[in-house]
Structure formats: structure tokens, C-alpha cells
N, C-alpha and C positions, 0 to 999 in steps of 0.2 A: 439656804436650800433653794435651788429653781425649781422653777414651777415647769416643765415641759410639754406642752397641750399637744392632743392629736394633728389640730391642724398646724403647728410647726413641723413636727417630725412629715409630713405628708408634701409641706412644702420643700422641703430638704429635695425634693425628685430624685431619692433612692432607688434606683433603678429593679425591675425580678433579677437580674440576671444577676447583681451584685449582694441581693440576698440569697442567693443560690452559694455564691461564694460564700458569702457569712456563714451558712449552715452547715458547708464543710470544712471551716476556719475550725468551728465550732468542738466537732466530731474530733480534728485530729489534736485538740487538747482537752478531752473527758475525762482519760486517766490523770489527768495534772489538778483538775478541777476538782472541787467538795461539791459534793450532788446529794442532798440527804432525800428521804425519800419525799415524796408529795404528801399535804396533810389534807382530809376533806371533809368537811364538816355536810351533812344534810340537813336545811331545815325544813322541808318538804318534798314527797314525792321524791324523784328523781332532780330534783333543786340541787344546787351544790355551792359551796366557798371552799376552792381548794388553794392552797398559800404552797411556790415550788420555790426554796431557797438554794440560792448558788455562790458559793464563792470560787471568782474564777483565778486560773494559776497566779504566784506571786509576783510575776510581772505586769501581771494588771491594776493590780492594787483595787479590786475591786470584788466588793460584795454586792451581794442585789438580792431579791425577794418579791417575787408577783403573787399576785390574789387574784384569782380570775374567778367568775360566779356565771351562774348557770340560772336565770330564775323564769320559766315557761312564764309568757304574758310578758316578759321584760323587752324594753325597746332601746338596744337589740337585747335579745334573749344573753347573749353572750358578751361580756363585759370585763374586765382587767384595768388592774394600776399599778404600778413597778415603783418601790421604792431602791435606790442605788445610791451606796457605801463606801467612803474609803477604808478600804480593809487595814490601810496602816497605822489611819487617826481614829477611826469608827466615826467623822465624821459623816452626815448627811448632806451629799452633793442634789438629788435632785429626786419629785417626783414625777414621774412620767404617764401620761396615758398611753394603756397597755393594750388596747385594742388592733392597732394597727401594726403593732410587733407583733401580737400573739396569729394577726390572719398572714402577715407575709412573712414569719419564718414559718409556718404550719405547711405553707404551699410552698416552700423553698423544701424542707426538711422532706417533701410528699414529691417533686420534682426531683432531687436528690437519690432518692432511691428509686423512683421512675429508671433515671437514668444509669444507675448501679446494676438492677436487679432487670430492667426487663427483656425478654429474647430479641438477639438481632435483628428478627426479620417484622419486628411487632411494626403496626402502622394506626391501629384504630385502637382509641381511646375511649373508656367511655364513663359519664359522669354521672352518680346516683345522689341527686341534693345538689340544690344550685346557688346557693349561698356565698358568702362573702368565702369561707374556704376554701371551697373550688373558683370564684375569680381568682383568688392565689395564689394559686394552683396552675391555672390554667395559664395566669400572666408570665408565671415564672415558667413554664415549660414554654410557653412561644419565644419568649425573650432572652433566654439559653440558648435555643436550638434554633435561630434566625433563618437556617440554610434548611431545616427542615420542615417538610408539610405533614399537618396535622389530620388526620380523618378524624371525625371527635362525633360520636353518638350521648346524647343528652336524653334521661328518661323523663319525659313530659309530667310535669304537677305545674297543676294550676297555670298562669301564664311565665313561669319563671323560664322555660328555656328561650322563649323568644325575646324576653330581655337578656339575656344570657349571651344570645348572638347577637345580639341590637351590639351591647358591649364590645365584641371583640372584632364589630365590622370593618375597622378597618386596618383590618390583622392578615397581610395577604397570605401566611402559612399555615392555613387551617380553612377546612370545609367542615359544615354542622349537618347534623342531619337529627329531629326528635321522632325518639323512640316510645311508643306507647306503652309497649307490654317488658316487664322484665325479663322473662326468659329467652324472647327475643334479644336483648340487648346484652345480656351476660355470651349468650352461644356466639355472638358475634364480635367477642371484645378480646383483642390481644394484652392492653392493661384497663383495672378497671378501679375505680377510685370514689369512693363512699363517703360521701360527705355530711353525711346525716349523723342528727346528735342523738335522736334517739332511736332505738329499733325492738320491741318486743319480741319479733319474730324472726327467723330466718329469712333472711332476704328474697336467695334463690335456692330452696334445699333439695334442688334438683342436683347432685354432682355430678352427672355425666353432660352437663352443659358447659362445665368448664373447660372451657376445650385444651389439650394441649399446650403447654409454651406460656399459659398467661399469667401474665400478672397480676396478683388482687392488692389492693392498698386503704383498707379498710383505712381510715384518718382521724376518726372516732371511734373504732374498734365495734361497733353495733353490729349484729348481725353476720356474721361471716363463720360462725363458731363449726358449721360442720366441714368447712374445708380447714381449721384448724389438724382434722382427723385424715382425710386422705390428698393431701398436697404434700409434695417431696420434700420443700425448703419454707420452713417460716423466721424471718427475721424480727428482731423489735432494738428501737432507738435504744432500750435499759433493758435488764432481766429485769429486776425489782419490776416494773412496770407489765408484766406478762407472766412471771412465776405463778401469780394466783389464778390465771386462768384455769377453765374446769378441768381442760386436756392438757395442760400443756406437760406434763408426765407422758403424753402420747404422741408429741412432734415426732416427727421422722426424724427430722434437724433441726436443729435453734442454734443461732450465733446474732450476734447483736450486729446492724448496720457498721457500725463504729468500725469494727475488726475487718468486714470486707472492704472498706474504702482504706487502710490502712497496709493491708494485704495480711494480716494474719491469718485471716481464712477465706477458703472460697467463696463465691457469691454463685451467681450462675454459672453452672458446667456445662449445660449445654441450651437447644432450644426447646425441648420438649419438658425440661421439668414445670412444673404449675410452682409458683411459687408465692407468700404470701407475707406484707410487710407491713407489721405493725410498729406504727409512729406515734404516740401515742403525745408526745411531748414533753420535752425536759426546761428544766428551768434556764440552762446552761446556754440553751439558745435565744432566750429571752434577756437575760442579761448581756450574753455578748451583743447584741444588738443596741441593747440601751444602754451599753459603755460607750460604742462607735456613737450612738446619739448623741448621747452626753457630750462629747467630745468635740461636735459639730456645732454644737447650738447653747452651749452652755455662757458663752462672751454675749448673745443677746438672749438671754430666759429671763424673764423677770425671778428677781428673790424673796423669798421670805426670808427676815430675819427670825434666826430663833435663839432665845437669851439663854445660854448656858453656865452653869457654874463654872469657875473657874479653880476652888480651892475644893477641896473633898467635902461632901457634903451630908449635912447631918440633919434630922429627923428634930 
């Protein structure tokens, strides 16, 4: 078994723009892929160990399984480890740290349908939680759309958005600008992208702020529940992942990302629908990434050996 550390995979210099690719590698083999559903265990609060197992199509020869935990006070708070399978032999090829897969296909997968779903004429951006998902986010949209410029409104906590810009200084396709007040920043925002892990409250439960044409991309799914009820189009990465919502009996439209980048069904019809896209996360993109790792770094990973029987084995 390799052992594959964060800092290997980070030195690899995997490019946003080539996880952007990954994400829709991803999507246009879901129906080929085993997706069962995600398990999550609570030991506290709003704590979580949730395990998303994937076995990808049979030309991969590959199975995989992340655990990713969620523990308030935890540094970082958000944390993942991918175990990955040959689905031919069942043996164990490698484990990997899942942190840096889990933040840049998060912001690949949230770029992805940026780019699907939001109205032609959109220009301003804007980020609510400045966390390692939204630089993932953010890397992956400049580094996709190199030819295009970014207006990007960031809602101020604590000092994170002037780190935020500090970050992306020397990014010439994008202007910053921090925004104090919420409803300020929603009335102003053609897509808007939520980065925050937890939310008790509705964000902005003003809906006559949402203006026309935009886009909401909840990323964490916190907060956004009354535009579940009067926005035209809601998308989500899985049903299974959105069925239990409290409305979702009351979408206008639901179809999964998958089907509009495939052309099954429409995505946007025009500029004026509000539209809103839940990504919530699949295992499927977590694995196809840490197959492509695997595959990069596996001739220098350090091994563990692990002693296996070799004749059937008895008690």
C-alpha cells in the first residue's frame, strides 16, 4: 500500500483549470459509476464522519472510499482520507490525504456549474465565507476563464477578506471589492456562492433581493432554503443528495447538473430565470482524482507492506 501525503499531491502542480476538467470527466461517467448513498455518523452537535464510497466504471479498475469529518475547534475544522482499491484484485493500492482533493474538486465541481448555469451577461461575483473552498473556487474560476475579468464582492468577517485579496494579488483578471452588509451584497450579485459550513439561519430571507438572472451556488447547502421555494431552476450534483430537502416536493424544476452538461435537459433558457445549484458532493469526484493521483505518484510513494494470507483462511 502507498502512503500518499498532502504535500506530494500539492507538489504534483495540478493545475484549477485541469481540475475543472477532472469534474466534468467526472459527471460524464456517473451513470457508469457505483455511487451508493453517503453514510454520516454524528458524535456531537453538528460534528460529523461521513464515509462516500465509489466504484468507478470497469475501465478503471478502481474502487475508493473517503471519510471526511467535520469537528468545530478541529484544525482545520474540515479534514478527509481516501482509501483506493483495485476493484479487479480488491487489492489496496494507496492511502491518500483527502483534504486537498476534497477543496479543489469542491471549487472545480462549484466553477463547473458557475460556468453551465450562470446568465450571459452575469459579471460580478460574490463570496459569502472565505475559507479554503472559496480559494478553490475562486482559483478555479480565474484559471479556466484566463480571457475573462472577474468583479468579485467578498462579504467582510473578521480579517479574512483582505487575506483573501492578499491571495489572489497577482491575478490580473479580477477586481475585489469587501462588502459589509448582506443585503447589500446579495442585491448586487449576478452569481453568488456560499461557502460557509454552517448556517442556522437564513442568510438573506429577503427575496425580492435576489435580483433577476442570478445565480445562487450554495456549496454547503446552509441557508438558502427560501429561494429553494420561489426560484425557477434548482439543480443538484445527485437526487439522493437533495430528495430530503424540506421543499423539494415544491421545486419549480429539479434535474441534476449531470443531465445539463450532457444535453439531456436544459440548463438555462434564458437571462432572467433565478436559478440555484446544489453541489453538495459526490464520492465519484473524489476518487477520480485520487485514481489520476495515484497514477502520477505511485513509482515514488513510500510503501507499507501489509502481510496477507495467501491460502483461505481459518479461525
Amino acid at each position: 500500500m502507498k502512503i500518499i501525503s498532502e504535500n506530494q499531491i500539492k507538489d504534483l502542480g495540478i493545475t484549477p483549470a485541469t481540475c475543472v476538467d477532472w469534474a466534468k470527466e467526472s459527471f460524464s461517467i456517473k451513470n457508469k459509476a457505483q455511487l451508493p448513498a453517503k453514510i454520516s455518523v454524528h458524535p456531537q452537535g453538528n460534528d460529523f464522519f461521513t464515509s462516500m464510497p465509489c466504484l468507478l466504471p470497469q475501465e478503471f479498475s478502481r474502487f475508493g472510499i473517503k471519510v471526511v469529518h467535520r469537528i468545530v475547534g478541529g484544525i482545520p475544522a474540515l479534514g478527509s482520507d481516501i482509501l483506493l482499491y483495485d476493484s479487479n484484485t480488491g487489492e489496496l493500492l494507496a492511502l491518500l490525504g483527502g483534504d486537498w482533493i476534497t477543496a479543489m474538486r469542491t471549487g472545480a465541481v462549484a466553477t463547473l456549474a458557475i460556468q453551465t448555469l450562470k446568465a450571459t451577461d452575469a459579471t460580478t461575483y460574490s463570496f459569502i465565507g472565505l475559507g479554503n473552498t472559496a480559494r478553490a473556487t475562486m482559483l478555479c474560476l480565474l484559471d479556466s476563464q484566463k480571457n475573462t475579468h472577474h468583479t468579485v464582492q467578498l462579504l467582510k468577517y473578521k480579517d479574512q477578506a483582505d487575506s483573501f485579496i492578499e491571495r489572489f494579488g497577482a491575478y490580473p483578471n479580477v477586481t475585489f471589492s469587501i462588502i459589509d452588509n448582506i443585503e447589500n451584497l446579495i442585491s448586487n450579485s449576478d452569481v453568488i456562492i456560499s461557502c460557509i459550513t454552517d448556517a442556522s439561519t437564513l442568510i438573506c430571507p429577503k427575496n425580492d433581493l435576489f435580483k433577476e438572472g442570478c445565480l445562487v451556488v450554495p456549496i454547503h447547502t446552509r441557508g438558502f432554503q427560501n429561494c429553494d421555494l420561489f426560484f425557477d431552476k434548482v439543480y443538484g450534483d445527485d437526487t439522493d443528495h437533495v430528495k430530503g430537502f424540506r421543499y423539494f416536493s415544491q421545486f419549480k424544476q429539479y434535474a441534476e447538473l449531470e443531465d445539463v452538461l450532457s444535453g439531456r435537459t436544459a440548463g438555462r433558457e434564458n437571462d432572467h430565470e433565478r436559478i440555484l445549484s446544489y453541489n453538495i458532493g459526490l464520492g465519484l469526484h473524489d476518487i477520480l482524482f485520487a485514481s489520476k493521483i495515484y497514477d502520477s505518484l505511485s513509482a515514488q510513494s513510500p510503501e507499507i507492506k501489509i502481510e496477507r494470507e495467501v491460502s483461505k483462511f481459518w479461525i
